[in-house]
C-alpha positions as CSV (number, residue, x, y, z in Angstrom):
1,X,119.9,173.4,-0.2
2,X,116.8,171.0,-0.6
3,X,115.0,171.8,-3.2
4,X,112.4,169.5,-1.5
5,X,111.8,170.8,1.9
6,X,109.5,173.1,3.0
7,X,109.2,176.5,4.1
8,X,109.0,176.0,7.1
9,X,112.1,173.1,7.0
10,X,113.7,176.1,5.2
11,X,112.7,178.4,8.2
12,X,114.2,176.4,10.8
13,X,117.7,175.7,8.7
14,X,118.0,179.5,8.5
15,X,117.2,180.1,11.7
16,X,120.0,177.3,12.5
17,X,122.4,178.8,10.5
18,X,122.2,182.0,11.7
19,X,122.8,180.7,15.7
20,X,125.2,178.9,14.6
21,X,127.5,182.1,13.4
22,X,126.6,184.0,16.0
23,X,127.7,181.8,18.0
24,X,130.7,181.5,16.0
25,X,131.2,185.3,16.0
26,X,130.9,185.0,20.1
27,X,133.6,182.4,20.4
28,X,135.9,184.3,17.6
29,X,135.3,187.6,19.9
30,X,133.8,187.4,22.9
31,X,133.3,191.3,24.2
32,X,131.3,191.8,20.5
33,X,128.4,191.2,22.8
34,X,128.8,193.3,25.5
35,X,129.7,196.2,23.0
36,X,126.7,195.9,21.0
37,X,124.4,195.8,24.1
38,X,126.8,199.1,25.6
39,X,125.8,200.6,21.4
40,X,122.3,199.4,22.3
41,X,122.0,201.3,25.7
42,X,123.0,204.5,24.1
43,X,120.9,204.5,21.2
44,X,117.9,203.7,23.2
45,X,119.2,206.6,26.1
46,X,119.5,209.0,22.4
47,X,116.0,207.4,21.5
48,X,114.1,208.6,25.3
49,X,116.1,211.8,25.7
50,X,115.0,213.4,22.2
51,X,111.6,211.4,22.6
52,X,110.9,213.5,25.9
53,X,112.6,217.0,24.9
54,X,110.4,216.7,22.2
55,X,107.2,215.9,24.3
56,X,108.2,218.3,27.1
57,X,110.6,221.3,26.0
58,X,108.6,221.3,22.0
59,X,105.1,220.6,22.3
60,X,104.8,221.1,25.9
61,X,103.4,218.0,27.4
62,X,103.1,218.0,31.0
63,X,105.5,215.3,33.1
64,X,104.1,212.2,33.6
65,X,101.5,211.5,36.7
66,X,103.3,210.6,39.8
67,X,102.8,206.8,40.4
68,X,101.2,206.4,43.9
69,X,101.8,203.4,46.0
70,X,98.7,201.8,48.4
71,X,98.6,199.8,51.5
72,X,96.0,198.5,53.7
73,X,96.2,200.0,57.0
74,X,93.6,199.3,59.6
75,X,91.2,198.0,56.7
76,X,91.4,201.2,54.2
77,X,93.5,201.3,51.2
78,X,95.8,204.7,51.7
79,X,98.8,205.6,49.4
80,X,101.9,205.1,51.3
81,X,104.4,206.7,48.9
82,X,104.5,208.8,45.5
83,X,107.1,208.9,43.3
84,X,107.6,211.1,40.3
85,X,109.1,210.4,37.3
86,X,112.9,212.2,37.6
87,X,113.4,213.5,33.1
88,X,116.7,213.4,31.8
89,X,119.0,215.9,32.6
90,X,118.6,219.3,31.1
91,X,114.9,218.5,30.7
92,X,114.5,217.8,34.0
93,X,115.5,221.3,35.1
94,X,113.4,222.9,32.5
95,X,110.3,221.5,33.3
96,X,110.8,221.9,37.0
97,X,111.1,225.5,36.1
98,X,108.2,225.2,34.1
99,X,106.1,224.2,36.9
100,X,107.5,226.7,39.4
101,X,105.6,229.2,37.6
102,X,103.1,227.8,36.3
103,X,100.7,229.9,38.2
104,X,101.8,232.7,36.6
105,X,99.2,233.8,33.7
106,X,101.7,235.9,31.6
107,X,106.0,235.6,31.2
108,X,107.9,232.5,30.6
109,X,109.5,230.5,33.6
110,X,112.9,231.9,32.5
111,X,111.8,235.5,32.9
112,X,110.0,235.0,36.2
113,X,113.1,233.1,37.7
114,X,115.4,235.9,36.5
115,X,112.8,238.5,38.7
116,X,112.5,236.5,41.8
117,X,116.3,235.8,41.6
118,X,117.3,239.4,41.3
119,X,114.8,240.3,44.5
120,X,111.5,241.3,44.4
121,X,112.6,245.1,45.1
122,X,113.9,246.1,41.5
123,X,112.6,245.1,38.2
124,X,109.9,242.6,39.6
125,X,108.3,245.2,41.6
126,X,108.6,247.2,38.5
127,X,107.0,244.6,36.3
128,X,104.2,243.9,39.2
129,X,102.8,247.7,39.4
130,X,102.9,248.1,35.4
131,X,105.8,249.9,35.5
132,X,107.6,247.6,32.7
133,X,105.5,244.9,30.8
134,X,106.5,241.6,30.3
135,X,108.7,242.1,26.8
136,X,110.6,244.7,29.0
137,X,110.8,242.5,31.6
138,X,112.3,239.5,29.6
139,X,114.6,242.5,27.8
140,X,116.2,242.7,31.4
141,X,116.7,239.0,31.4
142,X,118.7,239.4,28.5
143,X,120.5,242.1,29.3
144,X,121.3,240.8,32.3
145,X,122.5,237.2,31.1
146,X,124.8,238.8,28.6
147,X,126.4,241.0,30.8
148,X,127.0,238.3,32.8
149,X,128.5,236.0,29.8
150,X,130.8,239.1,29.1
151,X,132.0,240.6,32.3
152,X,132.1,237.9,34.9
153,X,135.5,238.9,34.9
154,X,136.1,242.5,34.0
155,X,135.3,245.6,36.8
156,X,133.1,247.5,34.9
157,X,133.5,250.9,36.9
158,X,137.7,250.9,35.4
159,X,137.3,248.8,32.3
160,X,136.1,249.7,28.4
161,X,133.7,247.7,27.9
162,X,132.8,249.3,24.2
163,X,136.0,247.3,23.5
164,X,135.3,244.0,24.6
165,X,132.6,241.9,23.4
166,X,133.7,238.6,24.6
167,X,135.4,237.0,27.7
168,X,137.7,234.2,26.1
169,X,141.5,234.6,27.4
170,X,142.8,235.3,23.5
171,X,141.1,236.4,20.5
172,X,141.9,232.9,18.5
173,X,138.7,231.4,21.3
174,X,136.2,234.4,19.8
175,X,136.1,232.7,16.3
176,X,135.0,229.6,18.1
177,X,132.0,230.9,19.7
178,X,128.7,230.1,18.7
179,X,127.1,232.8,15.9
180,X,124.4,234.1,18.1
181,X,126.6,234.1,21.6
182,X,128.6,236.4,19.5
183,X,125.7,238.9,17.9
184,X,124.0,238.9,21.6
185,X,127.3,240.4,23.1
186,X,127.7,242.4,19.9
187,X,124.3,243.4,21.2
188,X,125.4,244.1,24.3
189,X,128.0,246.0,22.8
190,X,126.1,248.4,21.2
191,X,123.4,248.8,23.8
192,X,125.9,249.6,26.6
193,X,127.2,252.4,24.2
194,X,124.0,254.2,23.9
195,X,123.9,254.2,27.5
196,X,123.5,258.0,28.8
197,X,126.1,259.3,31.5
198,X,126.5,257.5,34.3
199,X,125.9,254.5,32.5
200,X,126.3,253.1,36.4
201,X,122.8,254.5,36.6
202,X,120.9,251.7,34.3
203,X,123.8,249.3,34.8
204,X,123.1,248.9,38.6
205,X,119.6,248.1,38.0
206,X,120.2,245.5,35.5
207,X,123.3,243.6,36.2
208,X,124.5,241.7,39.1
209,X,122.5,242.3,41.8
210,X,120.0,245.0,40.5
211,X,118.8,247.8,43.3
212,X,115.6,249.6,42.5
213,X,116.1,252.4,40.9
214,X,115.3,254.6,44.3
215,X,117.9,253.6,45.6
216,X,120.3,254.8,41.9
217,X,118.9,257.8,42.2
218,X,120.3,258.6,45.1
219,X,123.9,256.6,44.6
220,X,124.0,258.9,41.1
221,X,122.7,261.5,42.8
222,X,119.7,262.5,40.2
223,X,116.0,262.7,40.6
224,X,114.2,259.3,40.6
225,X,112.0,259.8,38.0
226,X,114.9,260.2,36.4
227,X,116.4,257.5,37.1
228,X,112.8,255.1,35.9
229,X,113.0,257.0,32.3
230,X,116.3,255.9,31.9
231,X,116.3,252.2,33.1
232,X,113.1,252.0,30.4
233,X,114.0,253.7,28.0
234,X,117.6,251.4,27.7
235,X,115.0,248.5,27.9
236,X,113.5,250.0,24.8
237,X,116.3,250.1,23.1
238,X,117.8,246.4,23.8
239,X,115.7,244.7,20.9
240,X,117.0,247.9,18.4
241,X,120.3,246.7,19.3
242,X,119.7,243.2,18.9
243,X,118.5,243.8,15.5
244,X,121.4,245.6,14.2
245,X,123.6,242.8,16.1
246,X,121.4,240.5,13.6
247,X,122.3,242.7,10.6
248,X,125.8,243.5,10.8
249,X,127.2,240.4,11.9
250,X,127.2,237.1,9.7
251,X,129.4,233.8,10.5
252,X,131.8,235.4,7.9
253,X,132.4,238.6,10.2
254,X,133.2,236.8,12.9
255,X,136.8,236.2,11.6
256,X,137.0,239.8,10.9
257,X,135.3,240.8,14.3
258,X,138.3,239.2,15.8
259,X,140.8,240.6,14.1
260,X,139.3,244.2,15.0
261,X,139.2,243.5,18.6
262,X,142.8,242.3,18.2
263,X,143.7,245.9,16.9
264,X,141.7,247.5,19.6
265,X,143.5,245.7,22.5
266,X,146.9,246.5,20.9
267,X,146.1,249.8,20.4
Protein backbone atom coordinates (compact mmCIF):
# COMPACT_ATOMS: atom_id res chain seq x y z
CA UNK A 1 0.00 0.00 0.00
CA UNK A 2 0.94 3.63 -1.05
CA UNK A 3 0.54 5.78 1.38
CA UNK A 4 0.87 8.32 -1.44
CA UNK A 5 -1.70 7.60 -3.90
CA UNK A 6 -4.94 8.74 -4.13
CA UNK A 7 -8.31 7.74 -3.72
CA UNK A 8 -9.08 7.27 -6.63
CA UNK A 9 -5.45 5.28 -7.41
CA UNK A 10 -6.69 3.45 -4.28
CA UNK A 11 -10.11 2.88 -6.08
CA UNK A 12 -8.82 1.44 -9.10
CA UNK A 13 -6.07 -1.02 -7.15
CA UNK A 14 -9.17 -2.39 -5.26
CA UNK A 15 -11.15 -2.74 -7.92
CA UNK A 16 -8.04 -4.62 -9.54
CA UNK A 17 -7.61 -6.76 -6.87
CA UNK A 18 -10.84 -7.87 -6.50
CA UNK A 19 -11.02 -9.06 -10.63
CA UNK A 20 -8.14 -10.45 -10.14
CA UNK A 21 -9.52 -13.16 -7.40
CA UNK A 22 -12.47 -13.60 -9.02
CA UNK A 23 -10.90 -14.45 -11.65
CA UNK A 24 -8.76 -16.66 -9.56
CA UNK A 25 -11.73 -18.24 -7.93
CA UNK A 26 -13.16 -18.95 -11.73
CA UNK A 27 -10.00 -20.74 -12.78
CA UNK A 28 -9.71 -22.68 -9.27
CA UNK A 29 -13.62 -23.72 -9.86
CA UNK A 30 -15.14 -23.05 -12.81
CA UNK A 31 -19.12 -24.11 -12.27
CA UNK A 32 -18.86 -21.48 -9.07
CA UNK A 33 -20.35 -19.27 -11.68
CA UNK A 34 -22.96 -20.93 -13.13
CA UNK A 35 -24.17 -21.95 -9.46
CA UNK A 36 -24.33 -18.60 -8.18
CA UNK A 37 -26.25 -17.29 -11.27
CA UNK A 38 -28.67 -20.79 -10.82
CA UNK A 39 -28.75 -19.27 -6.57
CA UNK A 40 -29.40 -15.96 -8.25
CA UNK A 41 -32.42 -17.17 -10.51
CA UNK A 42 -34.16 -18.62 -7.50
CA UNK A 43 -33.90 -15.86 -5.20
CA UNK A 44 -35.11 -13.40 -7.67
CA UNK A 45 -38.16 -16.22 -8.84
CA UNK A 46 -38.71 -16.24 -4.44
CA UNK A 47 -38.35 -12.37 -4.73
CA UNK A 48 -41.50 -11.96 -7.87
CA UNK A 49 -43.59 -14.82 -6.52
CA UNK A 50 -44.04 -13.40 -2.84
CA UNK A 51 -43.77 -9.80 -4.48
CA UNK A 52 -47.06 -10.68 -6.58
CA UNK A 53 -49.00 -12.99 -3.90
CA UNK A 54 -48.60 -10.18 -1.96
CA UNK A 55 -49.92 -7.54 -4.53
CA UNK A 56 -52.62 -9.95 -5.81
CA UNK A 57 -53.84 -12.76 -3.19
CA UNK A 58 -53.09 -9.87 0.03
CA UNK A 59 -53.99 -6.47 -0.92
CA UNK A 60 -55.88 -7.34 -3.87
CA UNK A 61 -54.28 -5.53 -6.78
CA UNK A 62 -55.78 -6.20 -10.05
CA UNK A 63 -53.32 -8.16 -12.85
CA UNK A 64 -51.43 -6.07 -14.73
CA UNK A 65 -52.99 -4.29 -18.09
CA UNK A 66 -52.65 -6.52 -21.08
CA UNK A 67 -49.86 -5.11 -23.33
CA UNK A 68 -51.48 -4.39 -26.88
CA UNK A 69 -49.50 -4.59 -29.96
CA UNK A 70 -50.21 -1.96 -33.13
CA UNK A 71 -49.62 -2.08 -36.79
CA UNK A 72 -50.40 0.11 -39.63
CA UNK A 73 -52.80 -1.37 -41.90
CA UNK A 74 -54.14 0.57 -44.79
CA UNK A 75 -52.94 3.87 -43.02
CA UNK A 76 -54.64 3.35 -39.39
CA UNK A 77 -52.79 2.20 -36.49
CA UNK A 78 -54.97 -1.00 -35.16
CA UNK A 79 -53.77 -3.41 -32.31
CA UNK A 80 -52.81 -6.64 -33.96
CA UNK A 81 -52.34 -8.75 -30.79
CA UNK A 82 -52.81 -8.56 -26.87
CA UNK A 83 -51.13 -10.47 -24.52
CA UNK A 84 -51.66 -10.75 -20.76
CA UNK A 85 -49.42 -11.11 -18.30
CA UNK A 86 -49.59 -15.17 -17.33
CA UNK A 87 -48.77 -14.85 -12.67
CA UNK A 88 -46.96 -17.54 -11.24
CA UNK A 89 -48.48 -20.55 -10.57
CA UNK A 90 -51.01 -20.89 -7.78
CA UNK A 91 -51.55 -17.11 -8.19
CA UNK A 92 -52.32 -17.41 -11.51
CA UNK A 93 -55.37 -19.68 -10.82
CA UNK A 94 -56.51 -17.44 -8.01
CA UNK A 95 -56.83 -14.50 -9.67
CA UNK A 96 -58.35 -16.03 -12.69
CA UNK A 97 -60.90 -17.16 -10.35
CA UNK A 98 -61.10 -13.87 -9.01
CA UNK A 99 -62.03 -12.35 -12.23
CA UNK A 100 -64.56 -15.06 -13.19
CA UNK A 101 -66.71 -13.63 -10.70
CA UNK A 102 -66.02 -10.56 -10.35
CA UNK A 103 -69.44 -9.44 -11.45
CA UNK A 104 -70.78 -10.89 -8.67
CA UNK A 105 -71.63 -8.10 -5.92
CA UNK A 106 -71.72 -10.46 -2.82
CA UNK A 107 -69.65 -14.16 -2.07
CA UNK A 108 -66.09 -14.80 -2.68
CA UNK A 109 -64.83 -16.46 -6.08
CA UNK A 110 -64.32 -19.69 -4.13
CA UNK A 111 -67.90 -19.88 -2.97
CA UNK A 112 -69.43 -18.94 -6.34
CA UNK A 113 -67.19 -21.61 -8.20
CA UNK A 114 -68.23 -24.25 -5.67
CA UNK A 115 -72.24 -23.29 -6.72
CA UNK A 116 -71.77 -23.21 -10.36
CA UNK A 117 -69.74 -26.44 -10.11
CA UNK A 118 -72.24 -28.37 -8.06
CA UNK A 119 -75.10 -27.18 -10.86
CA UNK A 120 -77.24 -24.42 -10.74
CA UNK A 121 -80.33 -26.71 -9.48
CA UNK A 122 -79.31 -27.27 -5.77
CA UNK A 123 -77.73 -24.92 -3.37
CA UNK A 124 -77.21 -22.07 -6.02
CA UNK A 125 -80.69 -21.93 -6.80
CA UNK A 126 -81.15 -21.97 -3.16
CA UNK A 127 -78.77 -19.12 -2.56
CA UNK A 128 -80.28 -17.08 -5.75
CA UNK A 129 -84.12 -17.02 -4.37
CA UNK A 130 -82.90 -16.20 -0.71
CA UNK A 131 -83.43 -19.43 0.36
CA UNK A 132 -79.68 -19.57 2.07
CA UNK A 133 -77.51 -16.42 2.30
CA UNK A 134 -74.20 -16.16 1.44
CA UNK A 135 -72.50 -17.41 4.99
CA UNK A 136 -74.74 -20.48 4.41
CA UNK A 137 -73.74 -20.75 1.09
CA UNK A 138 -69.88 -20.68 1.74
CA UNK A 139 -70.87 -23.22 4.97
CA UNK A 140 -71.80 -25.70 2.04
CA UNK A 141 -68.48 -25.07 0.42
CA UNK A 142 -66.93 -26.21 3.46
CA UNK A 143 -68.85 -28.90 4.07
CA UNK A 144 -68.58 -30.04 0.92
CA UNK A 145 -64.64 -29.77 0.62
CA UNK A 146 -64.18 -31.62 3.81
CA UNK A 147 -66.19 -34.41 2.93
CA UNK A 148 -64.45 -34.66 0.08
CA UNK A 149 -60.83 -34.56 1.88
CA UNK A 150 -62.37 -37.41 4.12
CA UNK A 151 -64.31 -39.78 2.11
CA UNK A 152 -62.93 -39.75 -1.38
CA UNK A 153 -62.48 -43.14 -0.59
CA UNK A 154 -64.94 -44.60 1.86
CA UNK A 155 -68.93 -45.54 0.67
CA UNK A 156 -70.67 -43.58 3.01
CA UNK A 157 -74.15 -45.50 2.73
CA UNK A 158 -72.00 -48.94 4.54
CA UNK A 159 -69.23 -47.12 6.36
CA UNK A 160 -68.99 -45.19 10.06
CA UNK A 161 -68.03 -42.27 9.37
CA UNK A 162 -68.34 -40.97 13.23
CA UNK A 163 -65.16 -43.15 13.38
CA UNK A 164 -63.08 -41.82 10.86
CA UNK A 165 -61.87 -38.38 10.66
CA UNK A 166 -59.09 -38.75 8.27
CA UNK A 167 -58.22 -40.61 5.02
CA UNK A 168 -54.40 -41.48 5.49
CA UNK A 169 -53.81 -45.43 4.87
CA UNK A 170 -52.48 -45.75 8.79
CA UNK A 171 -52.92 -43.74 11.80
CA UNK A 172 -48.88 -42.89 12.14
CA UNK A 173 -49.89 -40.24 8.54
CA UNK A 174 -52.83 -38.43 10.91
CA UNK A 175 -50.12 -36.89 13.29
CA UNK A 176 -48.61 -35.52 10.27
CA UNK A 177 -51.43 -33.55 9.06
CA UNK A 178 -51.67 -29.99 9.24
CA UNK A 179 -53.51 -28.64 12.68
CA UNK A 180 -56.44 -27.10 10.96
CA UNK A 181 -56.93 -30.08 8.12
CA UNK A 182 -57.32 -31.99 11.28
CA UNK A 183 -59.90 -29.71 13.46
CA UNK A 184 -61.94 -29.15 9.93
CA UNK A 185 -62.53 -32.93 9.63
CA UNK A 186 -62.93 -33.10 13.44
CA UNK A 187 -65.55 -30.62 12.32
CA UNK A 188 -66.86 -32.64 9.96
CA UNK A 189 -66.91 -35.24 12.52
CA UNK A 190 -69.05 -33.78 14.77
CA UNK A 191 -71.35 -32.05 12.30
CA UNK A 192 -72.14 -35.37 10.46
CA UNK A 193 -73.15 -36.74 13.92
CA UNK A 194 -75.77 -34.23 14.66
CA UNK A 195 -77.13 -35.18 11.41
CA UNK A 196 -81.01 -36.26 11.90
CA UNK A 197 -82.12 -39.72 10.37
CA UNK A 198 -81.47 -40.32 7.10
CA UNK A 199 -78.49 -38.36 7.34
CA UNK A 200 -78.55 -39.41 3.31
CA UNK A 201 -81.22 -36.62 3.33
CA UNK A 202 -78.73 -33.44 3.92
CA UNK A 203 -75.78 -35.54 2.75
CA UNK A 204 -77.03 -35.80 -0.84
CA UNK A 205 -77.55 -32.23 -1.09
CA UNK A 206 -74.20 -31.27 0.07
CA UNK A 207 -71.62 -33.70 -1.05
CA UNK A 208 -70.63 -35.04 -4.31
CA UNK A 209 -72.89 -34.10 -6.71
CA UNK A 210 -75.66 -32.26 -4.67
CA UNK A 211 -79.51 -32.75 -5.98
CA UNK A 212 -81.98 -30.13 -4.90
CA UNK A 213 -83.55 -30.98 -2.18
CA UNK A 214 -87.00 -31.86 -4.28
CA UNK A 215 -85.67 -34.31 -5.60
CA UNK A 216 -84.36 -35.87 -1.52
CA UNK A 217 -87.49 -35.56 -0.60
CA UNK A 218 -88.77 -37.82 -2.64
CA UNK A 219 -85.52 -40.42 -2.67
CA UNK A 220 -86.11 -40.22 1.39
CA UNK A 221 -89.45 -40.32 0.96
CA UNK A 222 -90.46 -37.10 3.28
CA UNK A 223 -92.15 -33.92 2.66
CA UNK A 224 -90.03 -31.24 0.88
CA UNK A 225 -90.33 -28.69 3.24
CA UNK A 226 -88.95 -31.00 5.12
CA UNK A 227 -86.33 -31.75 3.53
CA UNK A 228 -85.25 -27.45 3.07
CA UNK A 229 -85.51 -27.26 7.17
CA UNK A 230 -83.13 -29.89 7.44
CA UNK A 231 -80.46 -29.05 4.73
CA UNK A 232 -80.52 -25.33 6.71
CA UNK A 233 -80.71 -26.03 9.66
CA UNK A 234 -77.30 -28.58 9.29
CA UNK A 235 -75.87 -25.44 7.60
CA UNK A 236 -76.62 -23.62 10.83
CA UNK A 237 -74.94 -25.76 12.62
CA UNK A 238 -71.51 -26.23 10.65
CA UNK A 239 -69.76 -22.99 12.22
CA UNK A 240 -71.09 -24.50 15.95
CA UNK A 241 -69.11 -27.44 15.05
CA UNK A 242 -66.26 -25.71 13.72
CA UNK A 243 -65.92 -23.91 16.91
CA UNK A 244 -65.88 -26.76 19.16
CA UNK A 245 -63.38 -28.48 16.56
CA UNK A 246 -61.34 -25.12 17.54
CA UNK A 247 -61.79 -25.77 21.26
CA UNK A 248 -61.24 -29.26 21.79
CA UNK A 249 -58.44 -29.87 19.63
CA UNK A 250 -54.83 -28.39 20.09
CA UNK A 251 -51.45 -29.55 18.19
CA UNK A 252 -50.99 -31.56 21.52
CA UNK A 253 -54.25 -33.67 20.92
CA UNK A 254 -53.50 -34.59 17.81
CA UNK A 255 -51.06 -37.43 19.09
CA UNK A 256 -53.80 -38.44 21.32
CA UNK A 257 -56.56 -38.09 18.59
CA UNK A 258 -54.57 -40.77 16.90
CA UNK A 259 -54.21 -43.00 19.26
CA UNK A 260 -58.18 -42.99 19.88
CA UNK A 261 -58.96 -43.58 16.42
CA UNK A 262 -56.40 -46.44 16.57
CA UNK A 263 -58.60 -48.00 19.49
CA UNK A 264 -61.73 -47.40 17.51
CA UNK A 265 -60.59 -49.27 14.33
CA UNK A 266 -59.37 -52.21 16.51
CA UNK A 267 -62.32 -52.35 18.33
Amino acid sequence: MNDNETPQERRHRQIAASRAALAAAYEADPDAVKRFEARKANIDAVRRRERQRFEHLVIGKPRPKAKETTAKRRGKRKVVAVTREVLEPGIEEAVALREEWSHKAKGTPQTWEYAERTHQGALAQLHLNGSINDDQLAWAAEIGKAAEAIEHDVDVRTASMEARVDTSPGPGDFVGQRIAVVRLHVAYTYWRHLLPAPKRLVLDMLIGDPIGFSVAARRHHVHKRKAKRELIAALDRWPVCKDRAYRDVSEDDVVRLNDLIVGIRAA
